[in-house]
MARNUZA-200020 format. One record per atom (N, C-alpha, C, CB): residue number from 1; residue in one letter; atom name; y, x, z. Coordinates in nm, 4 decimals. Last residue first. Glycine has a CB too. Example, Ala and Ser with C-alpha at 12.3 -4.5 7.8 and 13.67 -1.06 7.14 Angstrom:
BEGIN
REC k r a yy xx zz
REC 2 S N -0.2250 1.2850 0.7080
REC 2 S CA -0.1060 1.3670 0.7140
REC 2 S C 0.0030 1.2900 0.7870
REC 2 S CB -0.0598 1.4084 0.5725
REC 1 A N -0.5690 1.3190 0.7800
REC 1 A CA -0.4500 1.2300 0.7800
REC 1 A C -0.3300 1.3200 0.7800
REC 1 A CB -0.4473 1.1308 0.9046
***
This chain:
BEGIN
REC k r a yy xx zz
REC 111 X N 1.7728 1.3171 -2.9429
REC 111 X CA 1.6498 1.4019 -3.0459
REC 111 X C 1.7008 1.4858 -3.1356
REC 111 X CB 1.5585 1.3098 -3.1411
REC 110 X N 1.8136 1.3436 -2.6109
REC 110 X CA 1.8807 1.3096 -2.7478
REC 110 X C 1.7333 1.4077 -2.8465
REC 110 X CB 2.0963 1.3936 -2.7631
REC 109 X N 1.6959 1.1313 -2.3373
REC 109 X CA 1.6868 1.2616 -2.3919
REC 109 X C 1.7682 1.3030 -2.5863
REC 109 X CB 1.5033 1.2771 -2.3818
REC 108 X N 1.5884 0.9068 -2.2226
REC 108 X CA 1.7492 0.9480 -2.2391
REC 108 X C 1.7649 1.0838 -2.3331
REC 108 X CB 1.8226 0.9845 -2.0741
REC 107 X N 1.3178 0.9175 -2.2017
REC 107 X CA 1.3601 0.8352 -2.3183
REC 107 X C 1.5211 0.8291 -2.3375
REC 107 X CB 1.3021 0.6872 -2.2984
REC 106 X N 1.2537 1.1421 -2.0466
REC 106 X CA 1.2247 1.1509 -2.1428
REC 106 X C 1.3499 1.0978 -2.2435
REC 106 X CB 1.1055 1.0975 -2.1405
REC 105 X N 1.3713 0.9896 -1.7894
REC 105 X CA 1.4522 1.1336 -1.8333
REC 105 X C 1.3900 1.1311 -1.9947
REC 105 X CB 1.3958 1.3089 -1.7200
REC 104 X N 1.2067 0.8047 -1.7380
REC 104 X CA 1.3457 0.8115 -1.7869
REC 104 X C 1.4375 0.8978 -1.8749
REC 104 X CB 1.3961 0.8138 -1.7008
REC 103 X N 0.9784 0.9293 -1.6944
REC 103 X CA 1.0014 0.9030 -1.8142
REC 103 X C 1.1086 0.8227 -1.8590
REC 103 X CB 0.9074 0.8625 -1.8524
REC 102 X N 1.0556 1.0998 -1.4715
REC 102 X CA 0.9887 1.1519 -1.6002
REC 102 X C 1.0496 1.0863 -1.7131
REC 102 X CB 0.8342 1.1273 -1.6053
REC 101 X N 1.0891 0.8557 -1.3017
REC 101 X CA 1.1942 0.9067 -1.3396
REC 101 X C 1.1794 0.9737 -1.4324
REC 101 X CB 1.2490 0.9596 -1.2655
REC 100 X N 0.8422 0.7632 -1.2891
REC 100 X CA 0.8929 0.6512 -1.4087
REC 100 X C 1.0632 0.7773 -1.3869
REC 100 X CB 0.9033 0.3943 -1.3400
REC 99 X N 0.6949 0.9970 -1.1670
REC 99 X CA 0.6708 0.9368 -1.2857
REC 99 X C 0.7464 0.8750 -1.3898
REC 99 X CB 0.6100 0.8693 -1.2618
REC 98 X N 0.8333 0.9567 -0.8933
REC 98 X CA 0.7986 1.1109 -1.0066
REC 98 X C 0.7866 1.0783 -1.1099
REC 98 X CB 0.6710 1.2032 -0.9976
REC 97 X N 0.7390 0.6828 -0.8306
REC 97 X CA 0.8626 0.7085 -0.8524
REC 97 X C 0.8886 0.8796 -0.9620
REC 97 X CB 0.9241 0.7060 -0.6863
REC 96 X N 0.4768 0.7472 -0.8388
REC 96 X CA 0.5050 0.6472 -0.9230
REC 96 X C 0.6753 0.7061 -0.9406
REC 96 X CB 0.4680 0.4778 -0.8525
REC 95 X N 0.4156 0.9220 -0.5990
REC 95 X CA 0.4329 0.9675 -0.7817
REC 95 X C 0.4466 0.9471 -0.8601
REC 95 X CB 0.3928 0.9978 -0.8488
REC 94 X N 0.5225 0.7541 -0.4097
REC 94 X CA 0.6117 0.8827 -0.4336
REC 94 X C 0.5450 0.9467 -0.5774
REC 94 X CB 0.5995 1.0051 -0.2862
REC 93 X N 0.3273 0.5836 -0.4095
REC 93 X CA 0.4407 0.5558 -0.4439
REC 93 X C 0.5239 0.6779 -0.4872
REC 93 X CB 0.4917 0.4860 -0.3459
REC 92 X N 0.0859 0.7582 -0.3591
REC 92 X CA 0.0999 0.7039 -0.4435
REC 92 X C 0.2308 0.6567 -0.4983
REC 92 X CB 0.0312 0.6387 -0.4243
REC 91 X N 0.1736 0.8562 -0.0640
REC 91 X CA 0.1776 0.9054 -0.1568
REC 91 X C 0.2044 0.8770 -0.2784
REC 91 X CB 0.1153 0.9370 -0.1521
REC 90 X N 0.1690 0.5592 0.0760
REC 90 X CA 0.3439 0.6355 0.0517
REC 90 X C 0.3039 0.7463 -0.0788
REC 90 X CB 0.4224 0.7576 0.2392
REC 89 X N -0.0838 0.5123 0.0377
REC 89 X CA 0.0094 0.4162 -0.0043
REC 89 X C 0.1472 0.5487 -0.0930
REC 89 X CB 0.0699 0.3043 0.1690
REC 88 X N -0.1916 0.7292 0.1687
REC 88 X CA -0.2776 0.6959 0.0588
REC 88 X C -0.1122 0.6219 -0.0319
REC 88 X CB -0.4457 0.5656 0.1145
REC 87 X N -0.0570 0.6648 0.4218
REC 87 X CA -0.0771 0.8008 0.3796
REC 87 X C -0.1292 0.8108 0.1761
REC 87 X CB -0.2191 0.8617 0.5059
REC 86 X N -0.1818 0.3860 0.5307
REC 86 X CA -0.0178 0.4582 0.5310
REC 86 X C 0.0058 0.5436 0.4295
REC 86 X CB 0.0196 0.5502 0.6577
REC 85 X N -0.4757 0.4847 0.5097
REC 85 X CA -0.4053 0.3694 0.3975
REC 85 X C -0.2415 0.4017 0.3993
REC 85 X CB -0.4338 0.1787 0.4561
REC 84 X N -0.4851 0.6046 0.6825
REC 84 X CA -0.5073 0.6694 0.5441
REC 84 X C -0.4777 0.5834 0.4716
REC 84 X CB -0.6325 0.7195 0.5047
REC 83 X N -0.4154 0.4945 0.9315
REC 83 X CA -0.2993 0.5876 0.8922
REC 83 X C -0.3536 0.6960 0.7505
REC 83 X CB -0.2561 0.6902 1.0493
REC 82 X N -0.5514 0.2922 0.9438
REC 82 X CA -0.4421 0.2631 0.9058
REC 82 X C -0.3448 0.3734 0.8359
REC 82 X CB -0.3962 0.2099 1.0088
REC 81 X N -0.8039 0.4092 1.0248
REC 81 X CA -0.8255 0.3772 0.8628
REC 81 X C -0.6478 0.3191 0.7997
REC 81 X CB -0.9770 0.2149 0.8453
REC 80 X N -0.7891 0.5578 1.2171
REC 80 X CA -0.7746 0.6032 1.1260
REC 80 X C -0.7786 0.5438 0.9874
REC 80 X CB -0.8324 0.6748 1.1453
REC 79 X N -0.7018 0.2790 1.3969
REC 79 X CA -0.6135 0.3597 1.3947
REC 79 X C -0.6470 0.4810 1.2671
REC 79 X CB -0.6036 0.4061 1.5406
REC 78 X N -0.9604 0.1492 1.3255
REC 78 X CA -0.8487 0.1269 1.2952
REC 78 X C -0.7038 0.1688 1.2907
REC 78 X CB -0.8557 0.0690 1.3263
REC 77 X N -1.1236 0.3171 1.4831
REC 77 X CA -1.1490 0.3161 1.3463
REC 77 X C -1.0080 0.2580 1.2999
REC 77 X CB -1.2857 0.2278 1.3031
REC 76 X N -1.0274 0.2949 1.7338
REC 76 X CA -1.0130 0.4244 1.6761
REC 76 X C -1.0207 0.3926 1.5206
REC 76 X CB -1.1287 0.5308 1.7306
REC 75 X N -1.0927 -0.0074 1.7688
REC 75 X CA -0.9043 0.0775 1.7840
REC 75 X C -0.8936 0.2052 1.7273
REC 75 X CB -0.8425 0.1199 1.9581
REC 74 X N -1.3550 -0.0763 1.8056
REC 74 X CA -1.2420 -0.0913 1.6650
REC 74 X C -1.1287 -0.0273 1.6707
REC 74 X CB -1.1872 -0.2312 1.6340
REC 73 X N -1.4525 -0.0236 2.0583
REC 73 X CA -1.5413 0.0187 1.9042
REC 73 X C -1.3895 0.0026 1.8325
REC 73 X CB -1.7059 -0.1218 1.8262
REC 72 X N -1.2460 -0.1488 2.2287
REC 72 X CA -1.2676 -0.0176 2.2511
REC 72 X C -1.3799 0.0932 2.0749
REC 72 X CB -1.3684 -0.0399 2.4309
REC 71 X N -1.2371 -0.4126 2.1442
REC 71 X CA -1.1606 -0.3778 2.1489
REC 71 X C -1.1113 -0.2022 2.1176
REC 71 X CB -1.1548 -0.4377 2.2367
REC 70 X N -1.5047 -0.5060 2.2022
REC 70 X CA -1.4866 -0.5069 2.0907
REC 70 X C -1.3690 -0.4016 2.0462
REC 70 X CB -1.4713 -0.6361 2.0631
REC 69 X N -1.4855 -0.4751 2.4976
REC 69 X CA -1.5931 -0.3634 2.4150
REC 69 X C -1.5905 -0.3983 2.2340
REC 69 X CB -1.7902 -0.3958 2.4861
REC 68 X N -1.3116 -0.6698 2.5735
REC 68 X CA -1.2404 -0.5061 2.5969
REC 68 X C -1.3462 -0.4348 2.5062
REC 68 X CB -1.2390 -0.4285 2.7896
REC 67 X N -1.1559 -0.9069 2.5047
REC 67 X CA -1.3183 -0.8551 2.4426
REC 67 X C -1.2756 -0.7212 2.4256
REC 67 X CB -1.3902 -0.9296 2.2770
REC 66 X N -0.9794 -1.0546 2.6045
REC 66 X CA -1.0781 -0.9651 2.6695
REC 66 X C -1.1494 -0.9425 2.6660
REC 66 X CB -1.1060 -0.9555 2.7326
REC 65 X N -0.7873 -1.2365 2.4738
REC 65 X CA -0.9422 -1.2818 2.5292
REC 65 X C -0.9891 -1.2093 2.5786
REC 65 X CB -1.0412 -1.3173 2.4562
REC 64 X N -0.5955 -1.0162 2.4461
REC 64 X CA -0.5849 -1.1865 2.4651
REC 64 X C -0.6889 -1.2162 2.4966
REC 64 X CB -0.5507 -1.2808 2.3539
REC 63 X N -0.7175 -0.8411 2.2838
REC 63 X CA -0.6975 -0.8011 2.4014
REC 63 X C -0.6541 -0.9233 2.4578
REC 63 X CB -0.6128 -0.6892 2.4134
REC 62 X N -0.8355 -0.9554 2.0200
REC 62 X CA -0.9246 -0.9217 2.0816
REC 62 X C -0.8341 -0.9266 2.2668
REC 62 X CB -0.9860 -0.7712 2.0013
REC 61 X N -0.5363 -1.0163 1.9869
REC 61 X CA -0.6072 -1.1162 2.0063
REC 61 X C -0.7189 -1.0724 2.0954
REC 61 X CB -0.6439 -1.1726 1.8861
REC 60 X N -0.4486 -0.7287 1.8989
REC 60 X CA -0.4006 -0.8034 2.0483
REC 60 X C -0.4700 -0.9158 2.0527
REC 60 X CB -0.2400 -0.8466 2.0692
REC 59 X N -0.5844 -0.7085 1.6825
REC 59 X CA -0.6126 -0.6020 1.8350
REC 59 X C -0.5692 -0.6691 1.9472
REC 59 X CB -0.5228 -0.4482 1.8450
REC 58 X N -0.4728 -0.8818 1.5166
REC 58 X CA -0.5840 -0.8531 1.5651
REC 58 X C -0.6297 -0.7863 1.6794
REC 58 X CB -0.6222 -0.8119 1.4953
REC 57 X N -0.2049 -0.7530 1.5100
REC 57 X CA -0.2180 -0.8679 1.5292
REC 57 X C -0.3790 -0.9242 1.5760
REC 57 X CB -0.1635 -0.9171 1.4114
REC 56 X N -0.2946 -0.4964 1.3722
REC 56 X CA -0.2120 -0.5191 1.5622
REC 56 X C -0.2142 -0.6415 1.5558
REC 56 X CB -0.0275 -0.4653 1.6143
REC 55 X N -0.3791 -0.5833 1.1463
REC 55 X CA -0.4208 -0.5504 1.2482
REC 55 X C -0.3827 -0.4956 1.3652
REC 55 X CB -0.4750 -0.5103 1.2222
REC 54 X N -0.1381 -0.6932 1.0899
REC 54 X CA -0.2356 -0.7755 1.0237
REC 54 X C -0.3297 -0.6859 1.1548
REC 54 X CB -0.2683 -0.7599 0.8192
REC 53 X N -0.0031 -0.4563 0.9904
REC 53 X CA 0.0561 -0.5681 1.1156
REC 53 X C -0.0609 -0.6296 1.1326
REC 53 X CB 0.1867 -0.6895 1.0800
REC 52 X N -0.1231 -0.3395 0.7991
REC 52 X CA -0.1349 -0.2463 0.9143
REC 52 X C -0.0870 -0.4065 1.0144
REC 52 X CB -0.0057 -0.0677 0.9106
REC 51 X N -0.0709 -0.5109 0.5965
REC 51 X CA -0.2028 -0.5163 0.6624
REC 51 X C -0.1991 -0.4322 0.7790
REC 51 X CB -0.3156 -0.4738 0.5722
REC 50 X N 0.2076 -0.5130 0.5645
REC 50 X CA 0.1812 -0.6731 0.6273
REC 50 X C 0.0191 -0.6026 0.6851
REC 50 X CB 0.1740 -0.8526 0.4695
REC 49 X N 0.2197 -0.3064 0.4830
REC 49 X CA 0.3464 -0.2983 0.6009
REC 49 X C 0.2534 -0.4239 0.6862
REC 49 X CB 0.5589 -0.3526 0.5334
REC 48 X N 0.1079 -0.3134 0.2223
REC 48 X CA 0.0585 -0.1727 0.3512
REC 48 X C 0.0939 -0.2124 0.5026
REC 48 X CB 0.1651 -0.0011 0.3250
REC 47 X N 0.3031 -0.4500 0.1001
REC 47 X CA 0.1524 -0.5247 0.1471
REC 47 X C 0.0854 -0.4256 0.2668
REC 47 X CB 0.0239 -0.5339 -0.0072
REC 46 X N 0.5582 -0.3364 0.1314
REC 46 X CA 0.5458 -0.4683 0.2039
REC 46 X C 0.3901 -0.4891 0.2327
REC 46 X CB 0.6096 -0.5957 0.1114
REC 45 X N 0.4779 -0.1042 -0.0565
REC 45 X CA 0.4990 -0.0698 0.0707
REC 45 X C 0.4715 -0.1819 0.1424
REC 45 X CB 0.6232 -0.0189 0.0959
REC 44 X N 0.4100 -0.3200 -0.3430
REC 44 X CA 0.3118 -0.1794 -0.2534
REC 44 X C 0.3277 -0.1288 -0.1082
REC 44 X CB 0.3400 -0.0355 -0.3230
REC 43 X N 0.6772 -0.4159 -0.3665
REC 43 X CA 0.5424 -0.4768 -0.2842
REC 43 X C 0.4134 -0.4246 -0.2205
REC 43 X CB 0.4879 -0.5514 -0.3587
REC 42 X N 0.7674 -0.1988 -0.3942
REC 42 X CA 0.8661 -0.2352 -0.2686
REC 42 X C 0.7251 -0.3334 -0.2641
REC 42 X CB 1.0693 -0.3085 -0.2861
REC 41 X N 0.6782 -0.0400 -0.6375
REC 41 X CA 0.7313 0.0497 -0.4934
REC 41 X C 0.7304 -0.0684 -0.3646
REC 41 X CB 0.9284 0.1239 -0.5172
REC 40 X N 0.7283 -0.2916 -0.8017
REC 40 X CA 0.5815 -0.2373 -0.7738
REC 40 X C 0.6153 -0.1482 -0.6429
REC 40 X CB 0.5068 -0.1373 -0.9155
REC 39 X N 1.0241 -0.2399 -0.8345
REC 39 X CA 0.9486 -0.3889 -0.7744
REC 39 X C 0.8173 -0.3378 -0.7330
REC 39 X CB 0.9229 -0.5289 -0.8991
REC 38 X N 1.0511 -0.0040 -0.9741
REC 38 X CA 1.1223 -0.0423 -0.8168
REC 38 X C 1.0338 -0.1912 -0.7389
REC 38 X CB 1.3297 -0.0970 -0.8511
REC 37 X N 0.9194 -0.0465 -1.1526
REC 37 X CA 0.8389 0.0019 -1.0814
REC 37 X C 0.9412 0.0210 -0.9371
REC 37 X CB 0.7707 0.1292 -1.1567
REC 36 X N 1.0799 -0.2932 -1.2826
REC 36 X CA 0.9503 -0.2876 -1.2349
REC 36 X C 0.8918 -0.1701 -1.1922
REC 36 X CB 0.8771 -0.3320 -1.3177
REC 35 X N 1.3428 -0.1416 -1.3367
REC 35 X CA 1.2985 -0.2351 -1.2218
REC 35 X C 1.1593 -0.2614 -1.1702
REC 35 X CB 1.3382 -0.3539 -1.2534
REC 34 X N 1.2188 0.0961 -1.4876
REC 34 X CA 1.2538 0.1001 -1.3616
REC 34 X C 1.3319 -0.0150 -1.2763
REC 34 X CB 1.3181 0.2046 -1.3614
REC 33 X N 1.0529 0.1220 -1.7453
REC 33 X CA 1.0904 -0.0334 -1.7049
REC 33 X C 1.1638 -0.0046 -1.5313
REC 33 X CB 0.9080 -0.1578 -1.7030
REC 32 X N 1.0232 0.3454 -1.9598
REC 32 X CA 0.9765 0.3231 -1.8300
REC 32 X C 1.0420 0.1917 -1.7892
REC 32 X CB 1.0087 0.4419 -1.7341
REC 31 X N 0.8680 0.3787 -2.2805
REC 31 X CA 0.9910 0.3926 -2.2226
REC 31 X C 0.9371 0.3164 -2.0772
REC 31 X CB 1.1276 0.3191 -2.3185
REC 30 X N 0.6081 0.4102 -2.4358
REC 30 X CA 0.7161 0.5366 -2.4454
REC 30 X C 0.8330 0.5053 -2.3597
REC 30 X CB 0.7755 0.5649 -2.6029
REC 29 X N 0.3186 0.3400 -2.2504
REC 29 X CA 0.4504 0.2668 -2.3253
REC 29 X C 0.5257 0.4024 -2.2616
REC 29 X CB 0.5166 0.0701 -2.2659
REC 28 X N 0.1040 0.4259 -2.0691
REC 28 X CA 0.0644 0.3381 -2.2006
REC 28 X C 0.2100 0.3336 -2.2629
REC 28 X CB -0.0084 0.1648 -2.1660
REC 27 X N 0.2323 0.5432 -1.8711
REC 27 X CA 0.1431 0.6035 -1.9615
REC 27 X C 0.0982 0.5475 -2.0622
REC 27 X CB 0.0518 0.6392 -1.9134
REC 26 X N 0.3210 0.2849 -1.7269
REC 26 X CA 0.4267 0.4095 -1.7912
REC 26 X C 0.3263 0.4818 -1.8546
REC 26 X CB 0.5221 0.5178 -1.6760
REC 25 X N 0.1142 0.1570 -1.6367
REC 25 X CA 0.1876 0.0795 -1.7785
REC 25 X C 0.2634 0.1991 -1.8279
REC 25 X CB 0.3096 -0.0707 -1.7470
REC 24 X N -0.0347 0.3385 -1.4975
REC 24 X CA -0.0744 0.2852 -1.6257
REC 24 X C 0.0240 0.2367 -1.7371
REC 24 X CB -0.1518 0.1820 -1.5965
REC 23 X N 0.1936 0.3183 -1.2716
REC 23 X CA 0.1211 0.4323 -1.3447
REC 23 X C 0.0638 0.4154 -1.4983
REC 23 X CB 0.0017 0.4658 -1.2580
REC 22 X N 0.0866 0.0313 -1.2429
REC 22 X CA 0.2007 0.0961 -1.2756
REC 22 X C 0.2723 0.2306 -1.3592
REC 22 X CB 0.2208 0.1020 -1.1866
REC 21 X N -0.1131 0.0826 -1.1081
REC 21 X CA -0.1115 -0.0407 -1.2053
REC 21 X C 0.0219 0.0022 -1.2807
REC 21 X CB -0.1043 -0.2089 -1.1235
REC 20 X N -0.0891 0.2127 -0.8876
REC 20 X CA -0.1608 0.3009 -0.9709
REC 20 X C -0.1671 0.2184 -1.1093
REC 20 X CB -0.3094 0.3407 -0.9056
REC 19 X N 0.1115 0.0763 -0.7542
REC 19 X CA 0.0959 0.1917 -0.8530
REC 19 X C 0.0053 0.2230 -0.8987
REC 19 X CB 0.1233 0.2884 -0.8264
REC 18 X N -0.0977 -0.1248 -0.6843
REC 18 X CA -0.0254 -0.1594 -0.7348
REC 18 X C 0.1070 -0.0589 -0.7949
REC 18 X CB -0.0142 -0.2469 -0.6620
REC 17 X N -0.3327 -0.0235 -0.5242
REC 17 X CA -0.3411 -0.0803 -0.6729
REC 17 X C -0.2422 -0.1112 -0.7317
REC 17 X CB -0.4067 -0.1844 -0.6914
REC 16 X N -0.2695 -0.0045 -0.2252
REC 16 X CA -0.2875 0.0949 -0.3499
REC 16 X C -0.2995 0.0982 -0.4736
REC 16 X CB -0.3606 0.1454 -0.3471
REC 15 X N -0.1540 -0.2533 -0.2076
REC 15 X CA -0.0766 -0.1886 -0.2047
REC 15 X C -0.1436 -0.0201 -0.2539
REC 15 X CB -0.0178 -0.2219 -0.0753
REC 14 X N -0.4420 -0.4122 -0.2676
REC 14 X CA -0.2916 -0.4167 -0.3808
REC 14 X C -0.1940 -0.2993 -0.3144
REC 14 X CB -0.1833 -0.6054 -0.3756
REC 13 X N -0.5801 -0.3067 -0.0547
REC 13 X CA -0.6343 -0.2964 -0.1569
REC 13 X C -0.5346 -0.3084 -0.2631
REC 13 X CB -0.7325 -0.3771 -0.1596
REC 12 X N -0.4186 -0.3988 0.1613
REC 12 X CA -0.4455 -0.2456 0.1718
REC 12 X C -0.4848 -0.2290 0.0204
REC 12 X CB -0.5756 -0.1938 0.2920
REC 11 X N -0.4700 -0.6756 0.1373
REC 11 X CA -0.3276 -0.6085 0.1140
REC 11 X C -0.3703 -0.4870 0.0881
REC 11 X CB -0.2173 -0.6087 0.2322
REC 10 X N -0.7453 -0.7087 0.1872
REC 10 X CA -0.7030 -0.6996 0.0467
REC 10 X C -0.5786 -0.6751 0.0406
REC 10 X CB -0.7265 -0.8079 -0.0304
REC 9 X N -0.7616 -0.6258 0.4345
REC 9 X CA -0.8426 -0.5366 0.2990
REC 9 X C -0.7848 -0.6008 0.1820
REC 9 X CB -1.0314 -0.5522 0.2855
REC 8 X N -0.6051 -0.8194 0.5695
REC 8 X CA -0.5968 -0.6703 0.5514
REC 8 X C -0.6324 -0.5503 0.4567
REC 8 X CB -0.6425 -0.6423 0.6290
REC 7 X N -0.7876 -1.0155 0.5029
REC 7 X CA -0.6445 -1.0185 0.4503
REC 7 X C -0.5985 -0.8564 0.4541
REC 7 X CB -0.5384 -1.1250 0.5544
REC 6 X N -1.0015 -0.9896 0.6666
REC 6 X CA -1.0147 -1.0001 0.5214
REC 6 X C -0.9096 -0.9957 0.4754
REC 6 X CB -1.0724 -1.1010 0.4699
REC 5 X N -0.8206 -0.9881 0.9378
REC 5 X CA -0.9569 -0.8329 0.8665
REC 5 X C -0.9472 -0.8129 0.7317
REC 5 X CB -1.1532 -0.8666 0.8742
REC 4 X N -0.7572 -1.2216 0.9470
REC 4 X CA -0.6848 -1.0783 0.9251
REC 4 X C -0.7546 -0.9970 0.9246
REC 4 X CB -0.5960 -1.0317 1.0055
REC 3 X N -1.0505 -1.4205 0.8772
REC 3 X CA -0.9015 -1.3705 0.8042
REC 3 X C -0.8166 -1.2801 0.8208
REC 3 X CB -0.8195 -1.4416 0.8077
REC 2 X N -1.1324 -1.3406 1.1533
REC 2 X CA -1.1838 -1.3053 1.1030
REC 2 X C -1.0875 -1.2661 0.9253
REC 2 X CB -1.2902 -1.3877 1.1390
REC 1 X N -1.0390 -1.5445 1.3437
REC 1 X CA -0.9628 -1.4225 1.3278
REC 1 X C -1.0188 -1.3324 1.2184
REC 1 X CB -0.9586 -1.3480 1.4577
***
């Protein structure tokens, strides 16, 4: 079980990385690509979506075997570390989207 831990950290890890990857490309280049950051939005949310599952899927194993004192150490931490990754995620997305509309608006703009 040890894989949904490690899988978790690394979804959690692309779904914040993957605006902020994004972010980049619209700050590097005068015009915004809004499929791709519709695409970056929707795997960013999916990977957040799969690691938070990723650990309820875990929790219930522990609770499947009845490793109640494993169970009882990890649920808090995991309950806060889900809902700053939640929190961390949605933000990020929401400035990606701020962003590539910016620079829509920019590159429609008449000169």
């Amino acid at each position: 079980m040890t894989y949904l831990s490690l899988g978790s950290i690394i979804l959690g890890l692309i779904a914040m990385g993957l605006p902020l990857a994004d972010m980049r490309r619209i700050s590097r280049s005068e015009a915004s690509n809004e499929s791709k950051t519709k695409l970056a939005i929707f795997l960013s949310l999916s990977a957040c979506i799969v690691a938070v599952l990723f650990q309820f899927i875990y929790q219930d194993h522990l609770l499947r075997i009845g490793d109640m004192a494993a169970l009882m150490n990890t649920m808090n931490a995991t309950l806060i570390i889900s809902i700053i990754l939640t929190t961390i995620t949605i933000v990020l997305n929401l400035i990606l989207l701020k962003l590539s509309k910016d620079a829509v608006i920019e590159t429609k703009e008449p000169i």
